[in-house]
C-alpha positions in Angstrom: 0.0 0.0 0.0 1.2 3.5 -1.2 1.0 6.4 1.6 1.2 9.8 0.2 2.7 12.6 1.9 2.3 16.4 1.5 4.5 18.8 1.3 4.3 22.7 2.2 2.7 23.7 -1.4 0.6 20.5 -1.3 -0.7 20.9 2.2 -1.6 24.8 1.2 -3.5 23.6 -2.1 -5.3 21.2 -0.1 -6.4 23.6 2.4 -7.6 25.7 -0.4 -9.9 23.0 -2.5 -11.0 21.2 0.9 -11.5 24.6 3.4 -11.5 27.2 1.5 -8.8 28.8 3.2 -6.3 31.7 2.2 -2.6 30.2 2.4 0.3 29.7 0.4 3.0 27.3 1.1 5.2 29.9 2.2 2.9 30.4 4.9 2.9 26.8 5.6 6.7 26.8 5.6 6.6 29.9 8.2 4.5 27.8 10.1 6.4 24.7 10.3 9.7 26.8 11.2 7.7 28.4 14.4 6.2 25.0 15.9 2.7 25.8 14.5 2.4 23.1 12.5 1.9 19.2 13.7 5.1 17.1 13.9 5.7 15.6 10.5 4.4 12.4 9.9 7.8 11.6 7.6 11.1 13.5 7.3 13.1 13.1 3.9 16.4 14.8 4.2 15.1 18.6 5.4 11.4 17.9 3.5 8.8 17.2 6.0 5.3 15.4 4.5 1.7 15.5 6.4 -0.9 12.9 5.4 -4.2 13.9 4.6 -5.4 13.2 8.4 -3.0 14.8 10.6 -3.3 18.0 8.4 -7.1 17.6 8.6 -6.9 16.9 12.5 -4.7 20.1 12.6 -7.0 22.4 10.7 -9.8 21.7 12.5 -8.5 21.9 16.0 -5.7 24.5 16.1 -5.4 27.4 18.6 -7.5 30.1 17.3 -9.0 28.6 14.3 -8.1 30.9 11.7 -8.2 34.0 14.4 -5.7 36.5 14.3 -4.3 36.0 17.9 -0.7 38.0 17.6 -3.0 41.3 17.5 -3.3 43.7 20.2 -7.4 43.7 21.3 -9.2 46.7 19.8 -11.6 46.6 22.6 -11.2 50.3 24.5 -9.2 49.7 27.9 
């Protein structure tokens, strides 16, 4: 049995087609270099591949959600 593996540009364009979402692979690269993305399910030299699943279990339970949470609140103190 064949297991695919995604890299930074694949796991973006599958974020796109399946959620909709916003993101480039740079992004996903950024990500991966600050700890914000899930521990790769296979290391190839420096590449890193995701499945399918622990990029979907990531999506759909990371901090925030999609919120911007480095910004400053814009409620009045």
């Amino acid at each position: 049995m064949t297991v695919d593996y995604m890299g930074p540009a694949e796991v973006a364009a599958y974020l796109r087609r399946e959620h909709g979402a916003e993101i480039e692979g740079v992004t996903i690269r950024q990500y991966a270099v600050k700890g914000r993305m899930p521990k790769p399910d296979v290391r190839i030299g420096p590449n890193a591949g995701w499945s399918e699943a622990t990029i979907a279990a990531w999506w759909a339970n990371r901090p925030g959600r999609g919120a911007r949470t480095d910004l400053a609140s814009s409620e009045p103190k």
